[in-house]
mmJSON file of the N, C-alpha and C atoms, coordinates in Angstrom:
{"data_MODEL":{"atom_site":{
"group_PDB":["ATOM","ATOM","ATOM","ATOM","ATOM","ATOM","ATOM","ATOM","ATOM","ATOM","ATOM","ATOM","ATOM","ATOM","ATOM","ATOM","ATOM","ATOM","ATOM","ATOM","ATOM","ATOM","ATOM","ATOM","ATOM","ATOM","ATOM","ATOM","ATOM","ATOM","ATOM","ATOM","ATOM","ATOM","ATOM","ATOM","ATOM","ATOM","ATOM","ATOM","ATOM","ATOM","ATOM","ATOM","ATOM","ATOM","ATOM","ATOM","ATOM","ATOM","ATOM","ATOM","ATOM","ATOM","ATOM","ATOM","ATOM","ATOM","ATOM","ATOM","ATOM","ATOM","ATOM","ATOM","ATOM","ATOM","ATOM","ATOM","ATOM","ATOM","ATOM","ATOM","ATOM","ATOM","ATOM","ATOM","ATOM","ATOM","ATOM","ATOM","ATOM","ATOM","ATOM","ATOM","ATOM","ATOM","ATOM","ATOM","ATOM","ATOM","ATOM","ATOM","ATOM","ATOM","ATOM","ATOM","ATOM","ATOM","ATOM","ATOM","ATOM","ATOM","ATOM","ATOM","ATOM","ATOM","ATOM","ATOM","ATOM","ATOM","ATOM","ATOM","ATOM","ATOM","ATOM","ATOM","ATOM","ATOM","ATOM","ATOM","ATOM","ATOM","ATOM","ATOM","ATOM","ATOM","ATOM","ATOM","ATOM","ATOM","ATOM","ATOM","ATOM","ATOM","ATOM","ATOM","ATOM","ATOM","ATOM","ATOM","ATOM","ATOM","ATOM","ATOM","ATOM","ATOM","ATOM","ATOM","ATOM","ATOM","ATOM","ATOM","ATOM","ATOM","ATOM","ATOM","ATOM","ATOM","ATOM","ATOM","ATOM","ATOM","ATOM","ATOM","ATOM","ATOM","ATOM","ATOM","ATOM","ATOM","ATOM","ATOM","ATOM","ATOM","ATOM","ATOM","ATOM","ATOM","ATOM","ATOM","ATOM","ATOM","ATOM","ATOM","ATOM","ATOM","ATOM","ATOM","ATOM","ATOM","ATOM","ATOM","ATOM","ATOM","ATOM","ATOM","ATOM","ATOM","ATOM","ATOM","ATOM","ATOM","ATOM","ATOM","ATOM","ATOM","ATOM","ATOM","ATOM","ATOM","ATOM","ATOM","ATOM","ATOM","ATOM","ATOM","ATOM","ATOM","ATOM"],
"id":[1,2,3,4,5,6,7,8,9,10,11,12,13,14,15,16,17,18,19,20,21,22,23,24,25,26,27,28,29,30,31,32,33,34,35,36,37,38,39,40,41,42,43,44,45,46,47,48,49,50,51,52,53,54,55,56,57,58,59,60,61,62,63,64,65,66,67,68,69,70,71,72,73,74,75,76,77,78,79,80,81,82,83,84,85,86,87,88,89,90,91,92,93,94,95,96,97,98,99,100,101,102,103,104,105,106,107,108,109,110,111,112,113,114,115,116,117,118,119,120,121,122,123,124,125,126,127,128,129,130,131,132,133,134,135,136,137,138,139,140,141,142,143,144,145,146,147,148,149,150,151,152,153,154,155,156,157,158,159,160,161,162,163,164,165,166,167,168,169,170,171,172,173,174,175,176,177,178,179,180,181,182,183,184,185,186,187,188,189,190,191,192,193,194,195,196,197,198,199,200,201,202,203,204,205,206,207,208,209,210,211,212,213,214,215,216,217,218,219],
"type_symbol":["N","C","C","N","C","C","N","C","C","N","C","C","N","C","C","N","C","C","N","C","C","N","C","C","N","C","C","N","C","C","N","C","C","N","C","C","N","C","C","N","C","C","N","C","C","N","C","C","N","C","C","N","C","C","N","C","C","N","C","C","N","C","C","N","C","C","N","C","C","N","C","C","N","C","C","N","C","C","N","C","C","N","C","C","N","C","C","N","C","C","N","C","C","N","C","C","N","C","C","N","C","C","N","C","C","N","C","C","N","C","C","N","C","C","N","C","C","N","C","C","N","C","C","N","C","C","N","C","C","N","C","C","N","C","C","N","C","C","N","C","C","N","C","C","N","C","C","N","C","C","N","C","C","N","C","C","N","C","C","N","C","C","N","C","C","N","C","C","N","C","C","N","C","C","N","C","C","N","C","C","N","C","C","N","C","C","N","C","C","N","C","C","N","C","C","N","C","C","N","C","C","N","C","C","N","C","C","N","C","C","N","C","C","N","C","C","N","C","C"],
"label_atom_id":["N","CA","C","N","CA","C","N","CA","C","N","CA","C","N","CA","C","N","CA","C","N","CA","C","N","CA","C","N","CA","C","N","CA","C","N","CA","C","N","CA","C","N","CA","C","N","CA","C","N","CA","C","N","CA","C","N","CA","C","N","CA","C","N","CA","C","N","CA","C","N","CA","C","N","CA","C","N","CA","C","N","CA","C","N","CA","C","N","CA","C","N","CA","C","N","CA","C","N","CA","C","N","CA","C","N","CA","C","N","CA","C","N","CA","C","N","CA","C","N","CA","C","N","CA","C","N","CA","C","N","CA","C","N","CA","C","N","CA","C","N","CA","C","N","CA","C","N","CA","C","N","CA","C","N","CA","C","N","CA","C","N","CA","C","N","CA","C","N","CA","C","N","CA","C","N","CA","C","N","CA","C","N","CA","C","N","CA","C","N","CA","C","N","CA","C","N","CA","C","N","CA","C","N","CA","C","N","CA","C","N","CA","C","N","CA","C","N","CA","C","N","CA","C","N","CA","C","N","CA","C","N","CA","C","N","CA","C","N","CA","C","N","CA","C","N","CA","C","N","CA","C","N","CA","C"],
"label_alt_id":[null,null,null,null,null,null,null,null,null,null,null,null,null,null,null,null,null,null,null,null,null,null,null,null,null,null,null,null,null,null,null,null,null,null,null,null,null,null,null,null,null,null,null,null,null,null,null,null,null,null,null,null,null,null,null,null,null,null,null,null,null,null,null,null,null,null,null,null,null,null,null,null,null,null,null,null,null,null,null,null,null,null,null,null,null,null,null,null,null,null,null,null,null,null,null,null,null,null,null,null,null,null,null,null,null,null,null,null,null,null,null,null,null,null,null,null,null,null,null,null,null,null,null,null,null,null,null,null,null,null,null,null,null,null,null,null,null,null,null,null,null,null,null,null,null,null,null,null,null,null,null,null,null,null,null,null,null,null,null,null,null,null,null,null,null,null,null,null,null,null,null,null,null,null,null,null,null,null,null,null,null,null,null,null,null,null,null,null,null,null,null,null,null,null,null,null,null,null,null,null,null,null,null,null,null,null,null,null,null,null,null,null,null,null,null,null,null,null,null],
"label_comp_id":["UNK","UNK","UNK","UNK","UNK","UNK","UNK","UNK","UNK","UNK","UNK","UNK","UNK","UNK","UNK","UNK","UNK","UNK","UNK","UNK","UNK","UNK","UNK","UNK","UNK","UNK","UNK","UNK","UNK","UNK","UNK","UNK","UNK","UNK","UNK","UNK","UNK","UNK","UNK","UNK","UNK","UNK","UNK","UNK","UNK","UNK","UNK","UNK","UNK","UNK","UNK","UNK","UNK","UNK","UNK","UNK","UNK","UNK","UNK","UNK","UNK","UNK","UNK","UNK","UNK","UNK","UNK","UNK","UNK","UNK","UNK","UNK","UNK","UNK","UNK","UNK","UNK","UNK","UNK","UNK","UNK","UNK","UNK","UNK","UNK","UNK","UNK","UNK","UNK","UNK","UNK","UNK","UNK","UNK","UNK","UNK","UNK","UNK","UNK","UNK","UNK","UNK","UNK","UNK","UNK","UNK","UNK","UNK","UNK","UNK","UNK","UNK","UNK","UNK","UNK","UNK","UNK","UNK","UNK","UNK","UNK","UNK","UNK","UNK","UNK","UNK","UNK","UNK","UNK","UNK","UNK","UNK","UNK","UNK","UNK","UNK","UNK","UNK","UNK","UNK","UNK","UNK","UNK","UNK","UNK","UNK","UNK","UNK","UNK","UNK","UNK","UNK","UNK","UNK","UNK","UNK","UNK","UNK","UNK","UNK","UNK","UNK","UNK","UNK","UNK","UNK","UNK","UNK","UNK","UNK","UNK","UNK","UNK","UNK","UNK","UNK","UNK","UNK","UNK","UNK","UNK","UNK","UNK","UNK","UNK","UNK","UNK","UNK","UNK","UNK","UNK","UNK","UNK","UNK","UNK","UNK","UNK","UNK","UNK","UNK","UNK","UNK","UNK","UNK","UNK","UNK","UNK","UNK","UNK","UNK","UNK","UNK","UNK","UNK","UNK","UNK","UNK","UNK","UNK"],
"label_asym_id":["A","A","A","A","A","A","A","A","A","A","A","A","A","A","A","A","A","A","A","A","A","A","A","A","A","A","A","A","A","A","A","A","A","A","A","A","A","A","A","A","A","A","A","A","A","A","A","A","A","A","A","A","A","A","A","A","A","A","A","A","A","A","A","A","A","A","A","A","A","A","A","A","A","A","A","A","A","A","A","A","A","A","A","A","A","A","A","A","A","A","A","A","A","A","A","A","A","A","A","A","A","A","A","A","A","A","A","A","A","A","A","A","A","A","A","A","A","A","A","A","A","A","A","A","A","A","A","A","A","A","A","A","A","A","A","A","A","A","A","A","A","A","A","A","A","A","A","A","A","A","A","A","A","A","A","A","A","A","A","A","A","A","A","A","A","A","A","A","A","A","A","A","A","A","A","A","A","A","A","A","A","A","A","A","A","A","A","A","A","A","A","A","A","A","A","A","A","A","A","A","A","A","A","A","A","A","A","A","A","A","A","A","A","A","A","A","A","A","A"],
"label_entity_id":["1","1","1","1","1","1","1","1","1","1","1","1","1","1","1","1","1","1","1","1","1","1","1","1","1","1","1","1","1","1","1","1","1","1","1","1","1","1","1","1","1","1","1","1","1","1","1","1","1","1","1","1","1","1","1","1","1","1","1","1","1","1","1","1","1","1","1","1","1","1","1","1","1","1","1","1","1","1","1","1","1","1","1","1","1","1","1","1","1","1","1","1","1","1","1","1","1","1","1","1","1","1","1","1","1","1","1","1","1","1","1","1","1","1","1","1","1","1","1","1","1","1","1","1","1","1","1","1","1","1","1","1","1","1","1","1","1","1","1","1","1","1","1","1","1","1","1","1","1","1","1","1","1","1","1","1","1","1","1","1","1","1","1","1","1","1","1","1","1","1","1","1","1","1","1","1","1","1","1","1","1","1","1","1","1","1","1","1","1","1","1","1","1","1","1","1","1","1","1","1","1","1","1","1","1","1","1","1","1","1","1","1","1","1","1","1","1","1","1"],
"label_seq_id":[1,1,1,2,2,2,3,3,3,4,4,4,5,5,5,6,6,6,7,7,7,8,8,8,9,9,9,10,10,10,11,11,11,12,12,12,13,13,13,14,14,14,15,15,15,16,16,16,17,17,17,18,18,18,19,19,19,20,20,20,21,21,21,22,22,22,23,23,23,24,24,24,25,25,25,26,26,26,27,27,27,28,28,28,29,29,29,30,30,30,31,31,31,32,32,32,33,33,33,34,34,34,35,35,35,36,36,36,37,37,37,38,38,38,39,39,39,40,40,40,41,41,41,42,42,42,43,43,43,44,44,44,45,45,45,46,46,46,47,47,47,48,48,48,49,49,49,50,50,50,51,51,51,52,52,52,53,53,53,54,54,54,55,55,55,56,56,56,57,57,57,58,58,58,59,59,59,60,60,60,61,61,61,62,62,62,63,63,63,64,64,64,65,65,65,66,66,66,67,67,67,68,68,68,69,69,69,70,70,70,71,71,71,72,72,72,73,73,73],
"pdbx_PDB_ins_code":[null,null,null,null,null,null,null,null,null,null,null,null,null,null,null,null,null,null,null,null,null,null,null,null,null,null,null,null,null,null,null,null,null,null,null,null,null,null,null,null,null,null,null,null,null,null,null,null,null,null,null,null,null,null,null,null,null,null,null,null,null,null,null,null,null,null,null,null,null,null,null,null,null,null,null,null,null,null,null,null,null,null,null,null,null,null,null,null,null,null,null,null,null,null,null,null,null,null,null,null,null,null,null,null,null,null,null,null,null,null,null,null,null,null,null,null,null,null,null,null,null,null,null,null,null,null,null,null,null,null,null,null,null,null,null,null,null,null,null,null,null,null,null,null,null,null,null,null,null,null,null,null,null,null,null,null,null,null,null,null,null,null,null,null,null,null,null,null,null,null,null,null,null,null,null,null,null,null,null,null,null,null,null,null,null,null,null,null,null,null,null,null,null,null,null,null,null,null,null,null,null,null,null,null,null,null,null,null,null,null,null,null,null,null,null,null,null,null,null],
"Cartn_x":[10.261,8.887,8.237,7.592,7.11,4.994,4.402,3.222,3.106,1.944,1.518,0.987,0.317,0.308,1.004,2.115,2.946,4.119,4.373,5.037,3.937,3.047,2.206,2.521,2.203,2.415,3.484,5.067,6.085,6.284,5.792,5.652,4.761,3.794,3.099,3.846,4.475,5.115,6.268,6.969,7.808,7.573,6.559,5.642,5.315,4.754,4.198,5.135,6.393,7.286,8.233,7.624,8.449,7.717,6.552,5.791,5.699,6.682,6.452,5.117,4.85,3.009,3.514,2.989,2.487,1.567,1.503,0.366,-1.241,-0.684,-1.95,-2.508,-1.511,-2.171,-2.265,-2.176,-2.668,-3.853,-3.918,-5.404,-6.907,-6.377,-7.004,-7.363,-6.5,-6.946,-7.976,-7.31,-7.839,-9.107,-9.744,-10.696,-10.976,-10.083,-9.355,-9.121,-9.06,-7.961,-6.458,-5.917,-4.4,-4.171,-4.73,-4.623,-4.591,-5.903,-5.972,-4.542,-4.043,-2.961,-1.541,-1.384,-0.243,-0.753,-1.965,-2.162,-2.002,-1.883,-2.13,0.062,0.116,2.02,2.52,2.066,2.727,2.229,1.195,0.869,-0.331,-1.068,-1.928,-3.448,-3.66,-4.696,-4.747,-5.429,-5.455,-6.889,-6.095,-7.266,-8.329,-9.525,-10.661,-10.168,-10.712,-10.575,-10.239,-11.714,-12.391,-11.033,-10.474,-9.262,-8.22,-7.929,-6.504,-6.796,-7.871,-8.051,-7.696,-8.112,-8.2,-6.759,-5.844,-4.194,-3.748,-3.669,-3.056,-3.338,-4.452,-5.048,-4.39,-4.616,-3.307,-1.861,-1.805,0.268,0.222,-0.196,-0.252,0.775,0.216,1.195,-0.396,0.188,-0.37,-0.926,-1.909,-2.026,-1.103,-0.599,0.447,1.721,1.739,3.064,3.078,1.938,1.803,2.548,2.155,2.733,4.003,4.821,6.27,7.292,7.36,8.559,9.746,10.187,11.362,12.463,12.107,13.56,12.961,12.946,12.337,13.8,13.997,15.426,15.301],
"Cartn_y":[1.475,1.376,2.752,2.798,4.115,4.74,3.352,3.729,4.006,4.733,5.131,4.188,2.986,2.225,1.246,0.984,0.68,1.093,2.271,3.303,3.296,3.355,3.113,1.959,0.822,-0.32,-0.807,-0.16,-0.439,0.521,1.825,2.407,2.019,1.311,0.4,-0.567,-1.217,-2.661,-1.901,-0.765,0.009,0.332,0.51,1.187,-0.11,-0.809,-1.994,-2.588,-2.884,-3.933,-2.761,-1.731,-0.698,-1.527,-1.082,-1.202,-3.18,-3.602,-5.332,-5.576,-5.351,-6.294,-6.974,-8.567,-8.966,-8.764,-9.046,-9.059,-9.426,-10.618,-11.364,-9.949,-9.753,-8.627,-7.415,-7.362,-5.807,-5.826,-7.087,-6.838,-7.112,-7.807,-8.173,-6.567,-6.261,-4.856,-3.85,-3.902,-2.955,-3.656,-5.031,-5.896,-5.881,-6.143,-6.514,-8.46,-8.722,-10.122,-9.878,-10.644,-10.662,-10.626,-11.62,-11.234,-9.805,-9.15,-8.07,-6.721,-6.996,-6.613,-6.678,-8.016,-8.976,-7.817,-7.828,-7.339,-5.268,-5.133,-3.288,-3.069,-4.336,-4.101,-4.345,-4.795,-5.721,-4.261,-3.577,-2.738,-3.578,-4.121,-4.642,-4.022,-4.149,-2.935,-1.991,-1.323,0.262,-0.006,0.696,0.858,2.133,1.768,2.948,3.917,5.176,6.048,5.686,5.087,4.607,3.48,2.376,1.785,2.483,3.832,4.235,4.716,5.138,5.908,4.826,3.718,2.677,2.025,1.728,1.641,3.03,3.952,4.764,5.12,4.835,4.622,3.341,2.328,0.985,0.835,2.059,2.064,3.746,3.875,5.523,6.405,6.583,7.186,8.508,9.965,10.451,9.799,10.305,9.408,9.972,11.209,11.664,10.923,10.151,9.528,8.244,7.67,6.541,6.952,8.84,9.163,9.743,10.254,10.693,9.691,9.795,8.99,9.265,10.456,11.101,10.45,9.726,8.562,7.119,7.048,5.315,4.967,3.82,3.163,1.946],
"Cartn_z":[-13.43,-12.969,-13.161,-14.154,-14.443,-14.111,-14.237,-14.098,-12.336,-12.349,-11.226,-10.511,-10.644,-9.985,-9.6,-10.174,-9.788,-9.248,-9.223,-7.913,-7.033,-6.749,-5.467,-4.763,-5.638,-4.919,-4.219,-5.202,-4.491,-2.724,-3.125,-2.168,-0.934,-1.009,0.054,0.755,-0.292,0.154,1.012,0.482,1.53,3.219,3.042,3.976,5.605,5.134,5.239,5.615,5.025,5.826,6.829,6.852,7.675,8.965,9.33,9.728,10.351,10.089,10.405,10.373,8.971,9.066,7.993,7.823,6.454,5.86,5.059,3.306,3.922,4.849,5.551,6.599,7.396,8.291,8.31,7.273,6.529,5.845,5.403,4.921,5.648,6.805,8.025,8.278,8.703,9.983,8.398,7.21,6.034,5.783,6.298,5.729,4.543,3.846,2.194,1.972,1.036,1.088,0.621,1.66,1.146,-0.639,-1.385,-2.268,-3.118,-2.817,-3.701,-2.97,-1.546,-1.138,-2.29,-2.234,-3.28,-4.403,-5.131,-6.603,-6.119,-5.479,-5.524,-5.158,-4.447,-4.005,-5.629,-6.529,-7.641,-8.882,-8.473,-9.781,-10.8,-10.339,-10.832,-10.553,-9.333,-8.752,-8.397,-8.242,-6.963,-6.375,-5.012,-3.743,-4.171,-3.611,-3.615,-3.105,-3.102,-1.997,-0.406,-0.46,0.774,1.626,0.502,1.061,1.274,0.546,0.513,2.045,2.362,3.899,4.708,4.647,5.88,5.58,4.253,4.369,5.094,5.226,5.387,7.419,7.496,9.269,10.121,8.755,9.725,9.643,8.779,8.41,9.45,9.916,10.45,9.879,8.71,7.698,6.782,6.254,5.252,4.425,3.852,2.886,1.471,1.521,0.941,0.421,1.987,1.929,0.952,0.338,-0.465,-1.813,-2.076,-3.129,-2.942,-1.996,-1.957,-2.691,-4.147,-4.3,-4.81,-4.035,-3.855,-3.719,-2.553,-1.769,-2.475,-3.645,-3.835,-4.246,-3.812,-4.728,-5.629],
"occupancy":[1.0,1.0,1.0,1.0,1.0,1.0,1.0,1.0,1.0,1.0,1.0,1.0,1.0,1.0,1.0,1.0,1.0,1.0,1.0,1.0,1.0,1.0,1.0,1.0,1.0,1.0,1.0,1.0,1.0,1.0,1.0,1.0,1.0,1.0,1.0,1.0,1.0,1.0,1.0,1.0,1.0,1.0,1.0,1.0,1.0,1.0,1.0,1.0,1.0,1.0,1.0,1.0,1.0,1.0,1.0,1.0,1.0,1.0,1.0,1.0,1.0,1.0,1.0,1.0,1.0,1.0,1.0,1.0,1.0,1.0,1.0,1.0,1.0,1.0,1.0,1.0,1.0,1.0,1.0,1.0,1.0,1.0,1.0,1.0,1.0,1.0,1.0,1.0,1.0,1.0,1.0,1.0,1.0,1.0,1.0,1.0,1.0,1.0,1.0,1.0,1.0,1.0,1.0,1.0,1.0,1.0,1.0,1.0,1.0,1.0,1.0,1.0,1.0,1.0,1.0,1.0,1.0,1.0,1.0,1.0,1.0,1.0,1.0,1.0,1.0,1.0,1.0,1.0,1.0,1.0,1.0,1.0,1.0,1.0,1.0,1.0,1.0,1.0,1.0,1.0,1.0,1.0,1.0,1.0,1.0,1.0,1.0,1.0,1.0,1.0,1.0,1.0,1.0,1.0,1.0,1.0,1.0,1.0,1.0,1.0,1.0,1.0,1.0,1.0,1.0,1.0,1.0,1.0,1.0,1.0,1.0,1.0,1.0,1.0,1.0,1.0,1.0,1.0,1.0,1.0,1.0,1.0,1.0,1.0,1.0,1.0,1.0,1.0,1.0,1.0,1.0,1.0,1.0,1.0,1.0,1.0,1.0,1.0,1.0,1.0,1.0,1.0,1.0,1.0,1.0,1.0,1.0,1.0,1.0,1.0,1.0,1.0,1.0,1.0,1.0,1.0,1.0,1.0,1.0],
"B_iso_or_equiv":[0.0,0.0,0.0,0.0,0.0,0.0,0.0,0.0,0.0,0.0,0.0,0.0,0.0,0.0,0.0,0.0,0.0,0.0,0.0,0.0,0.0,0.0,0.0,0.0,0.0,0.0,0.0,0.0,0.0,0.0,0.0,0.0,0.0,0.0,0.0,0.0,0.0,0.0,0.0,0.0,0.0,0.0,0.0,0.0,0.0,0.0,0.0,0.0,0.0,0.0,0.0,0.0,0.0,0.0,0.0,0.0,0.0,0.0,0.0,0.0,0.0,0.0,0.0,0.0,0.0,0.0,0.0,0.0,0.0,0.0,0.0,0.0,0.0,0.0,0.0,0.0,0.0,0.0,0.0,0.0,0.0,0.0,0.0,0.0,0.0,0.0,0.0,0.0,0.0,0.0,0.0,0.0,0.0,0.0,0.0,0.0,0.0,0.0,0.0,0.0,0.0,0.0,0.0,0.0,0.0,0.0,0.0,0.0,0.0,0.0,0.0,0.0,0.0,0.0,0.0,0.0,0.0,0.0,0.0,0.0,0.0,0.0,0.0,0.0,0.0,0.0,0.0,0.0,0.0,0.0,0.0,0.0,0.0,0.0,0.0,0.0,0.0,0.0,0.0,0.0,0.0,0.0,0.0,0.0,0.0,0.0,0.0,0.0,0.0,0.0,0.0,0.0,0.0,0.0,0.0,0.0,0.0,0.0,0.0,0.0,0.0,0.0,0.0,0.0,0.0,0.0,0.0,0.0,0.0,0.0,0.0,0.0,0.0,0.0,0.0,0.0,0.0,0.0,0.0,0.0,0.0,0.0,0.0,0.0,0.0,0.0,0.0,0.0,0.0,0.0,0.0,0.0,0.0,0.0,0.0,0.0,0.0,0.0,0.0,0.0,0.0,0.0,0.0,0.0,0.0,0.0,0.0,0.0,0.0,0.0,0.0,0.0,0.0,0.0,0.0,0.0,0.0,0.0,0.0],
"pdbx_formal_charge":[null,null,null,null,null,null,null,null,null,null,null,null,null,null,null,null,null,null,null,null,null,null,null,null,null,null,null,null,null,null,null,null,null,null,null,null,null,null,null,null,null,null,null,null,null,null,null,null,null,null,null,null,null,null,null,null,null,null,null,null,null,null,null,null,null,null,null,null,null,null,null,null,null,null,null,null,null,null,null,null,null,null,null,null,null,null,null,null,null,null,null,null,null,null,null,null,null,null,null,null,null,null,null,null,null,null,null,null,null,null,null,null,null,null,null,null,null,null,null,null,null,null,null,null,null,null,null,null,null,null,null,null,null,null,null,null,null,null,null,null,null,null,null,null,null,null,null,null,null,null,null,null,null,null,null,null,null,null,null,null,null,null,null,null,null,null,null,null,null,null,null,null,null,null,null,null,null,null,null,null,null,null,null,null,null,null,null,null,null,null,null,null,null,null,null,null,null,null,null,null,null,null,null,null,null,null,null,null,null,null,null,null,null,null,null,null,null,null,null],
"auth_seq_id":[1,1,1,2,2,2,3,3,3,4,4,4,5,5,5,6,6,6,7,7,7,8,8,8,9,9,9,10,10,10,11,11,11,12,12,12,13,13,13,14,14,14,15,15,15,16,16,16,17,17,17,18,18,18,19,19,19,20,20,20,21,21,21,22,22,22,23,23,23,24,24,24,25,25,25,26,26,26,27,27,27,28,28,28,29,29,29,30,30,30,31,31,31,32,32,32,33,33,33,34,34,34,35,35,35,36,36,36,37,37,37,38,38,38,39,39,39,40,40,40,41,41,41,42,42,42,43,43,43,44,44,44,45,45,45,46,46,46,47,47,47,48,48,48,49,49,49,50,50,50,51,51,51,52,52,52,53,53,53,54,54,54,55,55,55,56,56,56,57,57,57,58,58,58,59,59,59,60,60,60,61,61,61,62,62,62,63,63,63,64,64,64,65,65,65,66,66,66,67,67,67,68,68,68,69,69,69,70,70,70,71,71,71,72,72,72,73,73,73],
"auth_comp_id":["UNK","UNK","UNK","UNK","UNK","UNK","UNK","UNK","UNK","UNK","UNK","UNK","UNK","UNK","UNK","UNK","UNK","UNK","UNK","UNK","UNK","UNK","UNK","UNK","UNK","UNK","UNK","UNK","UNK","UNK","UNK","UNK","UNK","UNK","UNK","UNK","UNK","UNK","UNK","UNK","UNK","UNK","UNK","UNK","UNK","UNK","UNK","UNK","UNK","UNK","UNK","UNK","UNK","UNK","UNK","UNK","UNK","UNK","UNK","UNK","UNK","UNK","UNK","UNK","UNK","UNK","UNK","UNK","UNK","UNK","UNK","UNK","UNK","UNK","UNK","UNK","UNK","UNK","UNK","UNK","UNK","UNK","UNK","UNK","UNK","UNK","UNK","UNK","UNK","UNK","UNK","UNK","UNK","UNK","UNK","UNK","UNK","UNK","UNK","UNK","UNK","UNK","UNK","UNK","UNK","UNK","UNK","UNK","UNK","UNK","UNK","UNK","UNK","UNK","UNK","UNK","UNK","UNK","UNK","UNK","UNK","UNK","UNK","UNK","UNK","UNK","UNK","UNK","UNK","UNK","UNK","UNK","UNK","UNK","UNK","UNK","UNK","UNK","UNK","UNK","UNK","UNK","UNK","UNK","UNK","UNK","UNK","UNK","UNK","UNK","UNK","UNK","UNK","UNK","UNK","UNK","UNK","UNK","UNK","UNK","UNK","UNK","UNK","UNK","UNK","UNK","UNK","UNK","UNK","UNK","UNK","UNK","UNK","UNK","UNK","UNK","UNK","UNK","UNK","UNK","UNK","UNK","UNK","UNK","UNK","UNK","UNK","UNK","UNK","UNK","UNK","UNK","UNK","UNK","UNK","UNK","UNK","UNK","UNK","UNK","UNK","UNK","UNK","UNK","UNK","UNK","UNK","UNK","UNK","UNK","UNK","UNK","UNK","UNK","UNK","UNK","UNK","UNK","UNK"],
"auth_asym_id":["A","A","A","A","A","A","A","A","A","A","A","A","A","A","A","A","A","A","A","A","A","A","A","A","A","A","A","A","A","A","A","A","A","A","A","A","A","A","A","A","A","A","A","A","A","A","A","A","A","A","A","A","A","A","A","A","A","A","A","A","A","A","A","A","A","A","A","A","A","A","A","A","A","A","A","A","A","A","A","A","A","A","A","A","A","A","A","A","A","A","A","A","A","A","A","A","A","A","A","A","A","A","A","A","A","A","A","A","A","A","A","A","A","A","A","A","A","A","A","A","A","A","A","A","A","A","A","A","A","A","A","A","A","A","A","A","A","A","A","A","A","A","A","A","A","A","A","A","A","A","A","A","A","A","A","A","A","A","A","A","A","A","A","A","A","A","A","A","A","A","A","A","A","A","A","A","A","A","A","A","A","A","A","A","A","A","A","A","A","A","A","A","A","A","A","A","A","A","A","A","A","A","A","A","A","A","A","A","A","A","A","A","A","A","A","A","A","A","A"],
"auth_atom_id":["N","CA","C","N","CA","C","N","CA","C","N","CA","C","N","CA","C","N","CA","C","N","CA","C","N","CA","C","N","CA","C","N","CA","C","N","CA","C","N","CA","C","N","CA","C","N","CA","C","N","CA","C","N","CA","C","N","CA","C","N","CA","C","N","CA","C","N","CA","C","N","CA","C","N","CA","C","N","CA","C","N","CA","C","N","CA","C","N","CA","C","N","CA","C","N","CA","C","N","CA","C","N","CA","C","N","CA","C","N","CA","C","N","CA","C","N","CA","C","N","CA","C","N","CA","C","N","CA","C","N","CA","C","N","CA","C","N","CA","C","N","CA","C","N","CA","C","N","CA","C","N","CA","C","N","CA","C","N","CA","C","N","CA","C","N","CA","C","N","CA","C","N","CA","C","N","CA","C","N","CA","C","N","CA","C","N","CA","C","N","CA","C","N","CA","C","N","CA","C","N","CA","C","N","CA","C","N","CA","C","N","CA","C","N","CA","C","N","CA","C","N","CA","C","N","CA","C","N","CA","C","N","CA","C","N","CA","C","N","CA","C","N","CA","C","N","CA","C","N","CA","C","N","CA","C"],
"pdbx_PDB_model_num":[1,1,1,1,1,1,1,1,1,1,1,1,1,1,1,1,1,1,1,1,1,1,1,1,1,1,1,1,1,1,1,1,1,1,1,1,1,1,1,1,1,1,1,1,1,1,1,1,1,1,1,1,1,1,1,1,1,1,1,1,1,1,1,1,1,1,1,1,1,1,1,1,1,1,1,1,1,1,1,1,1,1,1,1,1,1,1,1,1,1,1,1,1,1,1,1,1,1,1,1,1,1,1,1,1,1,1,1,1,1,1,1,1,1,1,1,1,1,1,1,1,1,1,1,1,1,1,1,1,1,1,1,1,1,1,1,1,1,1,1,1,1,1,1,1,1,1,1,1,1,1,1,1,1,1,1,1,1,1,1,1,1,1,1,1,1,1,1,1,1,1,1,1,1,1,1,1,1,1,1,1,1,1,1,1,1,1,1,1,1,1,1,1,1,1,1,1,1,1,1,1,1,1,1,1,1,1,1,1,1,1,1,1,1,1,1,1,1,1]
}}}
C-alpha cells in the first residue's frame, strides 16, 4: 500500500475501530455520510482540511497521528 491516500485511510480505519465507533458513527458525529467514510478508509477519497479537523476532534487523536505510519502492519 503505497499511495498516500491510502495509508491514510488504513490509518483511520485503525484509529476508529480503536476507538469502538462504526463507519455509521463516525460520520454522524463528522456530519459526513458513511459512505464517503467507507471511500477515504478504502483510499479512494481524502477529507478537506476542514474534515480532517472534525475526524481528528471525534477520534481525539493529532491530527498528526492520521499520518504516523511507523507502527502500520
Amino acid at each position: 500500500m503505497s499511495s498516500l491516500r491510502a495509508k491514510f485511510g488504513k490509518q483511520l480505519r485503525r484509529i476508529r475501530k480503536r476507538r469502538d465507533l462504526t463507519q455509521e458513527q463516525l460520520a454522524e458525529i463528522v456530519d459526513v455520510s458513511p459512505e464517503f467514510i467507507s471511500n477515504v478508509e478504502r483510499g479512494i477519497n481524502a477529507p478537506s482540511f476542514e474534515t480532517l479537523e472534525k475526524l481528528a476532534e471525534a477520534l481525539r487523536v493529532a491530527i498528526k497521528d492520521f499520518f504516523d505510519y511507523d507502527h502500520e502492519t
